[in-house]
mmCIF file of the C-alpha atoms, coordinates in Angstrom:
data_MODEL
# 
_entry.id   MODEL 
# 
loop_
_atom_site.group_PDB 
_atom_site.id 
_atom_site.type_symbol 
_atom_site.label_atom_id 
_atom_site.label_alt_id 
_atom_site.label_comp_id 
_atom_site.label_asym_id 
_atom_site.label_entity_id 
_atom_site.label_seq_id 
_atom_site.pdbx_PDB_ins_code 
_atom_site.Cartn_x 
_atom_site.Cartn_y 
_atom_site.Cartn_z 
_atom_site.occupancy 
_atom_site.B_iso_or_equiv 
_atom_site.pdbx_formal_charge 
_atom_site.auth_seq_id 
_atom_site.auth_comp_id 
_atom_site.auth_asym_id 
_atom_site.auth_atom_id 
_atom_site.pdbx_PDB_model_num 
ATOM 1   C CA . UNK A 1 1   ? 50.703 35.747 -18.722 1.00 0.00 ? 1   UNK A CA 1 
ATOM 2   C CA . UNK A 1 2   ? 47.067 35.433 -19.304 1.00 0.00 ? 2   UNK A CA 1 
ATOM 3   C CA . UNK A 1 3   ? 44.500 38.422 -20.130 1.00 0.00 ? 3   UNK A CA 1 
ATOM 4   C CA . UNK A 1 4   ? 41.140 38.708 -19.535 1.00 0.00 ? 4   UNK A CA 1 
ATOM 5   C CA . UNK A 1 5   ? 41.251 38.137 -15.729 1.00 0.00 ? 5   UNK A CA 1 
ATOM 6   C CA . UNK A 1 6   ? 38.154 40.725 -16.584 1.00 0.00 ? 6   UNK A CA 1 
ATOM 7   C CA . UNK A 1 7   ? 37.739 42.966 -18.887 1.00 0.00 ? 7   UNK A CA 1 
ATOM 8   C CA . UNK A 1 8   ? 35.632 46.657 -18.357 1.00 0.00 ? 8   UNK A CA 1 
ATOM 9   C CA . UNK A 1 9   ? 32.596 47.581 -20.642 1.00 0.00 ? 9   UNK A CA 1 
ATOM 10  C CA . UNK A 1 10  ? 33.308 50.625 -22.627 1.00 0.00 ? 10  UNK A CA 1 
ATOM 11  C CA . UNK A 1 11  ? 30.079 51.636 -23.257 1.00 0.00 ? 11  UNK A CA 1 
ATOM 12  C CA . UNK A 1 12  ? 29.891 51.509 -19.270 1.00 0.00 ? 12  UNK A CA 1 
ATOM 13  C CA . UNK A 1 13  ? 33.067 53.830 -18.887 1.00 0.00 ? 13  UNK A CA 1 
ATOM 14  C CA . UNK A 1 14  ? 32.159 56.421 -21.671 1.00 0.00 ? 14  UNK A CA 1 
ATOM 15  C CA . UNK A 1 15  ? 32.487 59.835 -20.406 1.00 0.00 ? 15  UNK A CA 1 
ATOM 16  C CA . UNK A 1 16  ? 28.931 60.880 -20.013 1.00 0.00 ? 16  UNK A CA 1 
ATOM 17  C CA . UNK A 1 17  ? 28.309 57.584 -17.891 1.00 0.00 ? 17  UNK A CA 1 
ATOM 18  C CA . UNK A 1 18  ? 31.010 58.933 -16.085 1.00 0.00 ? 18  UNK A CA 1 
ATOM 19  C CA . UNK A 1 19  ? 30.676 62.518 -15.869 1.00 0.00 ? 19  UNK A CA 1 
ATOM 20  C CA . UNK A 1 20  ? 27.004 61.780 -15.009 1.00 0.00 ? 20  UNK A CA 1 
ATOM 21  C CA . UNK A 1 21  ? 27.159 59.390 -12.327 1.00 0.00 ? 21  UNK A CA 1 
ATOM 22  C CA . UNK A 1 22  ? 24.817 56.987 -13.703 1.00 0.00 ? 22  UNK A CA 1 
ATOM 23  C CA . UNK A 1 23  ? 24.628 53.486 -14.367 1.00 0.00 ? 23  UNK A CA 1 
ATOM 24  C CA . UNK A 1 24  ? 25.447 50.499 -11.367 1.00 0.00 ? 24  UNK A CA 1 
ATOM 25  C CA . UNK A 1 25  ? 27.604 48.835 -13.986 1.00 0.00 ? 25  UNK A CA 1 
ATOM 26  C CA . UNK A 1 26  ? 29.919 52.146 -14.569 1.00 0.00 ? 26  UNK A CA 1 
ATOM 27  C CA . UNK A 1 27  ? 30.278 52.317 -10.863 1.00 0.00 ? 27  UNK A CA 1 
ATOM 28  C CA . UNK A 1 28  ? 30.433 48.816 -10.488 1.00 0.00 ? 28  UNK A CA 1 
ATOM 29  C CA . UNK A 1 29  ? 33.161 48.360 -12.977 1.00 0.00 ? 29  UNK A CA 1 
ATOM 30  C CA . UNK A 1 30  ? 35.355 51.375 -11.425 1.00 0.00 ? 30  UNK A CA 1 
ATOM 31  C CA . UNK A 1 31  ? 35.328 49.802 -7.613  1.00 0.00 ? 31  UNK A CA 1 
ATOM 32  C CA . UNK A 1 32  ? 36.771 47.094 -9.444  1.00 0.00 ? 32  UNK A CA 1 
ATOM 33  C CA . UNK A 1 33  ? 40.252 49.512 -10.981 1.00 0.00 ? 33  UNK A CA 1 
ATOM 34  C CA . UNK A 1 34  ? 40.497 50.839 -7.596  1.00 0.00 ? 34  UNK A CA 1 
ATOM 35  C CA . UNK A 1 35  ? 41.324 46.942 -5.999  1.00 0.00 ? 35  UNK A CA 1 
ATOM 36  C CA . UNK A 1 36  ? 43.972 46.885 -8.747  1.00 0.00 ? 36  UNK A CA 1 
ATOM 37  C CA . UNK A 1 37  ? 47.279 47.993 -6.819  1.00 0.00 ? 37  UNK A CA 1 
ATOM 38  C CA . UNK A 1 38  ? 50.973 47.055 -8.423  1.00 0.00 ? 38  UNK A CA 1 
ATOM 39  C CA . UNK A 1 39  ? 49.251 44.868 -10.905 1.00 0.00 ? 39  UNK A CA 1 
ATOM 40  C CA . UNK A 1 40  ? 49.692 44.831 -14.995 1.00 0.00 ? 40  UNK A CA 1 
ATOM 41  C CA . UNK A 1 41  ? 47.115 45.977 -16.967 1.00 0.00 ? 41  UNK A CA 1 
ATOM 42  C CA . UNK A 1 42  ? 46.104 46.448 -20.714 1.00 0.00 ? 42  UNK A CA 1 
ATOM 43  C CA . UNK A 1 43  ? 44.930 50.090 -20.771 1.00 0.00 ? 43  UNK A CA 1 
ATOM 44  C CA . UNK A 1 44  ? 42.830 51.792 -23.423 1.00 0.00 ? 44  UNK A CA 1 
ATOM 45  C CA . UNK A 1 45  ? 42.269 55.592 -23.967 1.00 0.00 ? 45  UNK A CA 1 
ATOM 46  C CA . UNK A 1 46  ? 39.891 57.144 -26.237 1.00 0.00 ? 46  UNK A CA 1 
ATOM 47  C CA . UNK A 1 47  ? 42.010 57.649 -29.312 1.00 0.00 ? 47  UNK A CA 1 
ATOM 48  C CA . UNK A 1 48  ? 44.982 55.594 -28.203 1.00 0.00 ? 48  UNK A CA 1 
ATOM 49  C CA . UNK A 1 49  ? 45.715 52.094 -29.358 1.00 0.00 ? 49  UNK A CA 1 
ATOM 50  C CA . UNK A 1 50  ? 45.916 49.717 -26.244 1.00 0.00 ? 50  UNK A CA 1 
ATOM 51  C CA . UNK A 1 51  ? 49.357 49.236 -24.252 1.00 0.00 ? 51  UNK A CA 1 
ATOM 52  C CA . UNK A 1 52  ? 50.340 47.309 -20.749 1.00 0.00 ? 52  UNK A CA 1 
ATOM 53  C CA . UNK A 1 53  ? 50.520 49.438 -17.874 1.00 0.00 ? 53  UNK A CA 1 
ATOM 54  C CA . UNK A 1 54  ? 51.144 48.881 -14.273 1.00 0.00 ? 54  UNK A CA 1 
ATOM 55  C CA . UNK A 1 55  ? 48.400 50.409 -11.507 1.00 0.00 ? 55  UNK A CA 1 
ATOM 56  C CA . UNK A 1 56  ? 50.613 52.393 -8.878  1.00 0.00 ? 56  UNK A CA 1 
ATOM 57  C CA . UNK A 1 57  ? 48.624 51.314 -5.578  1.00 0.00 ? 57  UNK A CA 1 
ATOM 58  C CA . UNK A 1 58  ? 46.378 53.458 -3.747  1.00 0.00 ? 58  UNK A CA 1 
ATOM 59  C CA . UNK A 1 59  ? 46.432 55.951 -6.764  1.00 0.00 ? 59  UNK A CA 1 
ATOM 60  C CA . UNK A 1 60  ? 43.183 55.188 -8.176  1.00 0.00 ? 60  UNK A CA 1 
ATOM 61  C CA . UNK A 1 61  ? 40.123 57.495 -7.027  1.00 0.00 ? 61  UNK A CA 1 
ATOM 62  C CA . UNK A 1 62  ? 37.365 59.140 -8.774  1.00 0.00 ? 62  UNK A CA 1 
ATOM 63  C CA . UNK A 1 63  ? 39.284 61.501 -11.064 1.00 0.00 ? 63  UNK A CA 1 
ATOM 64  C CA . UNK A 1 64  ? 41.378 58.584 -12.627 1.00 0.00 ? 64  UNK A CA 1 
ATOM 65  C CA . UNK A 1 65  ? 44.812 56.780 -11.722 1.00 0.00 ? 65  UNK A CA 1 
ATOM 66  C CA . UNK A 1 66  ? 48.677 56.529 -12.310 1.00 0.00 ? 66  UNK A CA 1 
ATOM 67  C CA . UNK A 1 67  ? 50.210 54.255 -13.899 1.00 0.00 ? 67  UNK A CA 1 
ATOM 68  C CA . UNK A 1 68  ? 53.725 53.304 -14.837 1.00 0.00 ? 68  UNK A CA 1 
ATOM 69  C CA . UNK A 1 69  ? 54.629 53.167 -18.537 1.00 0.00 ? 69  UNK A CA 1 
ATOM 70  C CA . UNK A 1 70  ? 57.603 50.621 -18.337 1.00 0.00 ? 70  UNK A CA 1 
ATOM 71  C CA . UNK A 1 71  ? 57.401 49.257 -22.109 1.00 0.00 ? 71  UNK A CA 1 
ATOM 72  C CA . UNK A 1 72  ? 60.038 51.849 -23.593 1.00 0.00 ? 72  UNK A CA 1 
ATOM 73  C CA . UNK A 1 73  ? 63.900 51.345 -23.931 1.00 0.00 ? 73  UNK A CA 1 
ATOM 74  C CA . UNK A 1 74  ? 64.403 51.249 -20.209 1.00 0.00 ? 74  UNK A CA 1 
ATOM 75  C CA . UNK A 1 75  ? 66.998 49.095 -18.703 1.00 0.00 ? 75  UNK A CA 1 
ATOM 76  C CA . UNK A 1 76  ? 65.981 45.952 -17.040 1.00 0.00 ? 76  UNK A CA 1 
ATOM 77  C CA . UNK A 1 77  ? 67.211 46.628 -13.673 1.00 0.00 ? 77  UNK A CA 1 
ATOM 78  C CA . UNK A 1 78  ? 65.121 49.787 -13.999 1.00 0.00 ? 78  UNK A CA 1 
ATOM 79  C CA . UNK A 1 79  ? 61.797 48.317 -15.225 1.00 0.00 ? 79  UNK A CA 1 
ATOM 80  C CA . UNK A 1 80  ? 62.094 46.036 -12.602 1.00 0.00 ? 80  UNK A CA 1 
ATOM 81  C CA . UNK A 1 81  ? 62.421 48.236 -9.512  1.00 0.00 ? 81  UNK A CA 1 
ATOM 82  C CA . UNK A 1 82  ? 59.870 50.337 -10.182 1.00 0.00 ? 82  UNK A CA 1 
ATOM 83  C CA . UNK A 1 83  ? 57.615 47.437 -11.486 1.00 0.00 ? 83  UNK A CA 1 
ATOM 84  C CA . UNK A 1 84  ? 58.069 45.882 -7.721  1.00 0.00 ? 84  UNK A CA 1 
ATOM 85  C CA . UNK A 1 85  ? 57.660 49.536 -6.169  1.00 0.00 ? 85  UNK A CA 1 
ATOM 86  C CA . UNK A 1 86  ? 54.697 49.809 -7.846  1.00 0.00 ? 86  UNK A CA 1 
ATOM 87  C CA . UNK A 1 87  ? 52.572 48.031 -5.024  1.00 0.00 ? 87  UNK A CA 1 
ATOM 88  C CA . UNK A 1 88  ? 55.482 48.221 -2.129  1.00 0.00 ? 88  UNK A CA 1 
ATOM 89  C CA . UNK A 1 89  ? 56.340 51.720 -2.470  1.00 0.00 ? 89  UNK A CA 1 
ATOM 90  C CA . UNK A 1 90  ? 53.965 54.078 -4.267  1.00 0.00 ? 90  UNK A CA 1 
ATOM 91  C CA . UNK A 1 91  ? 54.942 57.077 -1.704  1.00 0.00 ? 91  UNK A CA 1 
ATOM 92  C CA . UNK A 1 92  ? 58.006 56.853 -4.607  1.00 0.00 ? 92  UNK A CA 1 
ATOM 93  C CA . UNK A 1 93  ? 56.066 58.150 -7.503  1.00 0.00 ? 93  UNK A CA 1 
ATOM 94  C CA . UNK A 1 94  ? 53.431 60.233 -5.881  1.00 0.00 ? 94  UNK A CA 1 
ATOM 95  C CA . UNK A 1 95  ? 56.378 62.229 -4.441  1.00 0.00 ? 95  UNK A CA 1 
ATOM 96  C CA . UNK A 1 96  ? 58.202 62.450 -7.980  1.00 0.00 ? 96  UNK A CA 1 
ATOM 97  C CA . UNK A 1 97  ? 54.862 63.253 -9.551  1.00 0.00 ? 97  UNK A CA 1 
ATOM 98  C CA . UNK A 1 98  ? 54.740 66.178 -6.974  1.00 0.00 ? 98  UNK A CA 1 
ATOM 99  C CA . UNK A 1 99  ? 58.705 67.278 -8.088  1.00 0.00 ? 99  UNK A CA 1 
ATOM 100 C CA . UNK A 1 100 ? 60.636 65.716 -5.610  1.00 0.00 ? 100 UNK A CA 1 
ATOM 101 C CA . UNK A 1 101 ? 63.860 64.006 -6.621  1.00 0.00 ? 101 UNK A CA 1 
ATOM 102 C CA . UNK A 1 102 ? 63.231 60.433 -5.125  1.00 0.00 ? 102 UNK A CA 1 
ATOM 103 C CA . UNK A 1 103 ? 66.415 58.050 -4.286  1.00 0.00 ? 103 UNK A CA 1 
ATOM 104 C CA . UNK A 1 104 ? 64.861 54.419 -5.490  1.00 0.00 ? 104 UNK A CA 1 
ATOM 105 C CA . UNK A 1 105 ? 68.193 52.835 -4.209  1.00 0.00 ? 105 UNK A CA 1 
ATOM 106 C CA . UNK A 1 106 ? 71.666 53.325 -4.794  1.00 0.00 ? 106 UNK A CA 1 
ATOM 107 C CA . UNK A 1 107 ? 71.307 52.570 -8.698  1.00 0.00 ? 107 UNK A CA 1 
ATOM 108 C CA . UNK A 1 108 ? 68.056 54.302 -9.499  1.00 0.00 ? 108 UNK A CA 1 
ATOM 109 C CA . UNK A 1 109 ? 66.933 57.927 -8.961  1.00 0.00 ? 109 UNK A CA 1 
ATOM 110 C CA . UNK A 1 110 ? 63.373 59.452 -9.669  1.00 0.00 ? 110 UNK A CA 1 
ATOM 111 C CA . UNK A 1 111 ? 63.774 63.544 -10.721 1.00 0.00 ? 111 UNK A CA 1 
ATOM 112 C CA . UNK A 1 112 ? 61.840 66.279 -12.222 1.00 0.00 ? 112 UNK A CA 1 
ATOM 113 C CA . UNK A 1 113 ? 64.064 66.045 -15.550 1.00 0.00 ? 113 UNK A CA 1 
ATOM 114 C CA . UNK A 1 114 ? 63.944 62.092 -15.825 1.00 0.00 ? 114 UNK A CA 1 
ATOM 115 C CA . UNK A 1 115 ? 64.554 59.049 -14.302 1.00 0.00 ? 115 UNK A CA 1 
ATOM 116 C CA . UNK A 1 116 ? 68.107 57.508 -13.753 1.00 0.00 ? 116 UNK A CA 1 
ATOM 117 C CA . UNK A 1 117 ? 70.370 54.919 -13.794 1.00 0.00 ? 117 UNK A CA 1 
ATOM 118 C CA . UNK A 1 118 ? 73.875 55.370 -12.148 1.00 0.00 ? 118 UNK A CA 1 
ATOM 119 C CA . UNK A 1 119 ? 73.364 59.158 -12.600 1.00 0.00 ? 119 UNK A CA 1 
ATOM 120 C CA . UNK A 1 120 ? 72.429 58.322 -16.128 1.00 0.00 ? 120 UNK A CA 1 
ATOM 121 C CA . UNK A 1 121 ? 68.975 59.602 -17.881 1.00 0.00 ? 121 UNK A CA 1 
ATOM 122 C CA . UNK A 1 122 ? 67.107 56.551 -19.572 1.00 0.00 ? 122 UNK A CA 1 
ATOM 123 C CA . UNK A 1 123 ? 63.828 57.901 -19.764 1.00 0.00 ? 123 UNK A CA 1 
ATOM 124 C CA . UNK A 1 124 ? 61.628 61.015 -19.643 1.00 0.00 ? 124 UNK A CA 1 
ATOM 125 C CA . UNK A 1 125 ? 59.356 61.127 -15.846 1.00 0.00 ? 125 UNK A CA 1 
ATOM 126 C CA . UNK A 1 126 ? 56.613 61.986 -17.403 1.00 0.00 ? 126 UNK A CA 1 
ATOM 127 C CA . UNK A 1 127 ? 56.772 59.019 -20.356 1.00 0.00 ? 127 UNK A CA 1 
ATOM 128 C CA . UNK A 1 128 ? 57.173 56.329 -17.428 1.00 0.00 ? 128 UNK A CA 1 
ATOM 129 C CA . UNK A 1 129 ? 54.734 58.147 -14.719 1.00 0.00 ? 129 UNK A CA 1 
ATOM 130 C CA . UNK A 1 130 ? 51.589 58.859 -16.108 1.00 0.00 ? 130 UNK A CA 1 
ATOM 131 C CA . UNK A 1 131 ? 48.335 60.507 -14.523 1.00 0.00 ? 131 UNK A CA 1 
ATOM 132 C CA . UNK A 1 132 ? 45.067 58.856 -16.521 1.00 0.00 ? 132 UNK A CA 1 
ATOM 133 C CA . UNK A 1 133 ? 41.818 61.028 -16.107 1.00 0.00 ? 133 UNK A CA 1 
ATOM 134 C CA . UNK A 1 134 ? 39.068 58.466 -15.245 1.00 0.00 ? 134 UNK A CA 1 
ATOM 135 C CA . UNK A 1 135 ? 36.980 60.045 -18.547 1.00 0.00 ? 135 UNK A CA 1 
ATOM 136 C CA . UNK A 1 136 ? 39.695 58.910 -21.258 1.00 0.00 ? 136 UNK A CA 1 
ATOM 137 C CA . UNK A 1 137 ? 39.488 55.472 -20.327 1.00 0.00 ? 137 UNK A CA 1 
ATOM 138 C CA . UNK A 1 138 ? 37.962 53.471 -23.161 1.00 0.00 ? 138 UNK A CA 1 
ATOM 139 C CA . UNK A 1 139 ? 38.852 49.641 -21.725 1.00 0.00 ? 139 UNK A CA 1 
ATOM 140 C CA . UNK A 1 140 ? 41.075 48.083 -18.789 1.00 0.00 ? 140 UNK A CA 1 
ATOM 141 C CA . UNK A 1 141 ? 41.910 44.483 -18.970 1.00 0.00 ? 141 UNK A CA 1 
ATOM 142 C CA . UNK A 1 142 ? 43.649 42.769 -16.348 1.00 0.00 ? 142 UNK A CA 1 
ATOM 143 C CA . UNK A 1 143 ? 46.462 41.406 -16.960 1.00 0.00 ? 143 UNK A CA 1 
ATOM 144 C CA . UNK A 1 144 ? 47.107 37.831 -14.479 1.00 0.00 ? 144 UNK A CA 1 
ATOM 145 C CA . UNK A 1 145 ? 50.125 36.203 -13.942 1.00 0.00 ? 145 UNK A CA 1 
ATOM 146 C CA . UNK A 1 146 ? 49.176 33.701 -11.167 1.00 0.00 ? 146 UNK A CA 1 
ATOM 147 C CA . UNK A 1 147 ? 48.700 31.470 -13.549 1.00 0.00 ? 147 UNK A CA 1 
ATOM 148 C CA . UNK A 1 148 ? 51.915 30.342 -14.596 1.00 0.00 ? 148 UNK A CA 1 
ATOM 149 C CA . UNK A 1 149 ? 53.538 30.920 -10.762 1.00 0.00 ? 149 UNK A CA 1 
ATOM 150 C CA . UNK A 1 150 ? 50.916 28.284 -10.424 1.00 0.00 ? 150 UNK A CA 1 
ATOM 151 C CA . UNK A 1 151 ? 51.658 25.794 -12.933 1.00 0.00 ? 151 UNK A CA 1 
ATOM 152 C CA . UNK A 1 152 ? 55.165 26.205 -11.697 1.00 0.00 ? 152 UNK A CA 1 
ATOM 153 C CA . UNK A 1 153 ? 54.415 25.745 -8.176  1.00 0.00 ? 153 UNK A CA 1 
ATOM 154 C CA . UNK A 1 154 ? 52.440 22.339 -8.945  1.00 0.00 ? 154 UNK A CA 1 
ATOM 155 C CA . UNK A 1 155 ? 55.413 21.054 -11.319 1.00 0.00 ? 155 UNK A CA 1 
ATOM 156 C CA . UNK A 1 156 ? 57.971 21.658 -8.293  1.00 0.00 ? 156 UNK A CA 1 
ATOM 157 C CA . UNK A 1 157 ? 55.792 19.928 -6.035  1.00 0.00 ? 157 UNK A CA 1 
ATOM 158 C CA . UNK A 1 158 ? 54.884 17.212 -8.113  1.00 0.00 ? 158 UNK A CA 1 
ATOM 159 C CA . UNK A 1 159 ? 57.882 16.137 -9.401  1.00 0.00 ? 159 UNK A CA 1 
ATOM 160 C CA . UNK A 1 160 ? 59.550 16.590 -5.336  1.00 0.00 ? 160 UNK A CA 1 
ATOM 161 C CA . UNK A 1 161 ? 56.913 14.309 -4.574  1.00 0.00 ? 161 UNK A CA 1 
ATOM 162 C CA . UNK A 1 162 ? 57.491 11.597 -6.850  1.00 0.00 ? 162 UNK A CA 1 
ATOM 163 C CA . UNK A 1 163 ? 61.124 12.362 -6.053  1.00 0.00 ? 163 UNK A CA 1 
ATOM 164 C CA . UNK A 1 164 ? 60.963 11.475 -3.033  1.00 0.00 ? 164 UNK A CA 1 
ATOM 165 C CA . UNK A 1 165 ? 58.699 8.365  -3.472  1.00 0.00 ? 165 UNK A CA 1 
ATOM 166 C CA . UNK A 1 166 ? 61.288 7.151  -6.134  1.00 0.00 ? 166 UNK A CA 1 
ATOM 167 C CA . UNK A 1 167 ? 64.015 7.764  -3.816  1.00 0.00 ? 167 UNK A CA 1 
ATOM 168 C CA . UNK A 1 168 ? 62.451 5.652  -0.987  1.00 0.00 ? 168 UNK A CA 1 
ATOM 169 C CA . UNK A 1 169 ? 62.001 3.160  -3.248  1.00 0.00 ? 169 UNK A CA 1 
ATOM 170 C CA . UNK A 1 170 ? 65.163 2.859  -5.289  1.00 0.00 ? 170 UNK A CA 1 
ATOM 171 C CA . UNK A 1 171 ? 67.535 4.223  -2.655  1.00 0.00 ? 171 UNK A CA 1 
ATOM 172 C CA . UNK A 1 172 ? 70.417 6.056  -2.946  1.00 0.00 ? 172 UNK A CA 1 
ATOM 173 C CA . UNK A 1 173 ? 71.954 3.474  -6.086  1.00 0.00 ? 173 UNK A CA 1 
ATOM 174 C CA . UNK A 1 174 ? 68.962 4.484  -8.266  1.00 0.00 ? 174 UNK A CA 1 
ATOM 175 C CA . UNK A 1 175 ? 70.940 4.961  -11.684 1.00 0.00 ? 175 UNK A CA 1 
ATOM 176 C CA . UNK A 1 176 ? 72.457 1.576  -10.941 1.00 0.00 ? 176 UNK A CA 1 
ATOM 177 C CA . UNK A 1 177 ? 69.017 -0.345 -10.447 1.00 0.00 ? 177 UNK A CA 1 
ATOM 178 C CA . UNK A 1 178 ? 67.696 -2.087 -12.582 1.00 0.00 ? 178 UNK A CA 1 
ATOM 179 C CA . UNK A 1 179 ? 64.254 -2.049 -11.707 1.00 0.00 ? 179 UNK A CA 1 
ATOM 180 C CA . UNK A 1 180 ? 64.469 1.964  -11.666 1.00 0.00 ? 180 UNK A CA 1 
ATOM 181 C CA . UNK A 1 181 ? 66.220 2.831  -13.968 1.00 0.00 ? 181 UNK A CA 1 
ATOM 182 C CA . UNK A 1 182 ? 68.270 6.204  -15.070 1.00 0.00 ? 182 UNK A CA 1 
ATOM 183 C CA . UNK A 1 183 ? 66.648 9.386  -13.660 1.00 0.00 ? 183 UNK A CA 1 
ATOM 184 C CA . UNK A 1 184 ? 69.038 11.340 -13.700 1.00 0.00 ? 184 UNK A CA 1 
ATOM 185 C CA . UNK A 1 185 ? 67.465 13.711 -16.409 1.00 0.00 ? 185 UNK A CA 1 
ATOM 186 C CA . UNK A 1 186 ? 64.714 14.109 -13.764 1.00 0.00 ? 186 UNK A CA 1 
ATOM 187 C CA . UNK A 1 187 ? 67.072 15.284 -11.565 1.00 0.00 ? 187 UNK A CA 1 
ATOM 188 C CA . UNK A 1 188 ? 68.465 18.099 -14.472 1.00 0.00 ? 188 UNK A CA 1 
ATOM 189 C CA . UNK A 1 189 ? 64.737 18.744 -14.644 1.00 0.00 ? 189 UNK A CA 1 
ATOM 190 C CA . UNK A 1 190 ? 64.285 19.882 -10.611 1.00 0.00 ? 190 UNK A CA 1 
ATOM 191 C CA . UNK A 1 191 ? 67.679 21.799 -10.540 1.00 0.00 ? 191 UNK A CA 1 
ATOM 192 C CA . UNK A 1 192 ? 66.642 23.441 -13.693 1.00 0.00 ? 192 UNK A CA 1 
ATOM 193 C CA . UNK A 1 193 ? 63.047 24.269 -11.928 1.00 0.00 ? 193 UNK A CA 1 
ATOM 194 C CA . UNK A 1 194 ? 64.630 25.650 -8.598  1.00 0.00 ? 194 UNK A CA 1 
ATOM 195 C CA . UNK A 1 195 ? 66.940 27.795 -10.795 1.00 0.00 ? 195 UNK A CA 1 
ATOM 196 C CA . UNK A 1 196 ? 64.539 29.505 -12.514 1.00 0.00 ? 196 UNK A CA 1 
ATOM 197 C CA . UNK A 1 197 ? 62.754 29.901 -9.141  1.00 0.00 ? 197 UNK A CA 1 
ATOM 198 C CA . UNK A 1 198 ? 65.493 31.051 -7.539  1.00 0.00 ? 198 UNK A CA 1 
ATOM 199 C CA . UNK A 1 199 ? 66.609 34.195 -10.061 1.00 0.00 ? 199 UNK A CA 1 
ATOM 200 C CA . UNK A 1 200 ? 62.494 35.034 -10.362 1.00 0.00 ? 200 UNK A CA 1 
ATOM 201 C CA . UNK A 1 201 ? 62.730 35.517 -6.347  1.00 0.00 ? 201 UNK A CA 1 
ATOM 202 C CA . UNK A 1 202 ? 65.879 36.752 -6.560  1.00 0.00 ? 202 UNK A CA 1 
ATOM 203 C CA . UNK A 1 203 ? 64.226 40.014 -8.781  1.00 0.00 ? 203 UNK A CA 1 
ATOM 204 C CA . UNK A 1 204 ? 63.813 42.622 -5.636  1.00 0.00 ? 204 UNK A CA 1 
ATOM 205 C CA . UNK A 1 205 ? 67.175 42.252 -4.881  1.00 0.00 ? 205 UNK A CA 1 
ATOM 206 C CA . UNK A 1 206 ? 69.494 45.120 -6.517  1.00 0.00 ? 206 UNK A CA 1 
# 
């Protein structure tokens, strides 16, 4: 995953800016968090060291916004429901943030005293949902992972194209012509790619 898909000015988001209501660049900057929704960011408070958060969408307003702390020991199947519910479902954590126990799915359960797996605790609510006042935010980087869905997307593509092209040319005895030779590590290659594909789509599913 690459950072820097932009990065906020802390000098435009220190409290008095804030508190304030001055500067076009402060203001500027902040319409910017609240178009983040279910996306990864690196997030800075004043007297914190930096750490990667998720935006839970339609949370952020003037006051601040909630995030989900998912970089504890939390199992995987855990960190990744909630990381997908983050932009499908935020009704989920607004309604545990409020003190409702919340049924995620059959597996995972959302409740005042912690959050669940199989009826077991792994983590502490409050460590994994967290409210951020607007005025402790130092920095907020996003954090953009189109780009290597991207690169994969063109390898897939590319390599079914010239696939295909070496197919029509070769026909269906490729490994046994001579003018084509062996491609059948190309082959391993595209299964390999479609695999990988195939769990990373294959994430929502529980």
């Amino acid at each position: 995953m690459a950072n820097a898909a932009f990065r906020l000015s802390t000098e435009d988001l220190t409290p008095s800016l804030v508190n304030a209501g001055v500067g076009k660049a402060g203001r500027s900057d902040w319409s910017r968090v609240r178009r983040l929704g279910g996306e990864e960011i690196v997030l800075t408070v004043y007297g914190s060291p930096p750490g990667n958060r998720q935006v839970v969408r339609g949370t952020v307003d003037e006051f601040g916004l909630t995030v989900l702390n998912l970089t504890g020991p939390i199992p995987t199947t855990v960190r990744n429901k909630l990381s997908d519910d983050a932009g499908s479902h935020p009704e989920y954590f607004v309604r545990a943030q409020r003190g409702d126990t919340v049924r995620v799915n059959k597996h995972v359960r959302l409740a005042p005293d912690g959050v669940f797996l199989d009826g077991r605790r792994v983590a502490e609510l409050q460590q994994v949902i967290q409210r951020v006042a607007r005025d402790s935010v130092a920095e907020i980087s996003h954090v953009h992972g189109t780009t290597g869905r991207g690169m994969a997307w063109g390898a897939l593509i590319g390599l079914g194209a010239g696939a295909a092209i070496i197919a029509g040319q070769c026909g269906a005895n490729w490994s046994e012509s001579s003018g084509c030779g062996n491609l059948e590590g190309i082959w391993l290659f595209w299964g390999t790619l479609n695999r990988a594909r195939a769990r990373r789509c294959g994430r929502r599913q529980l």
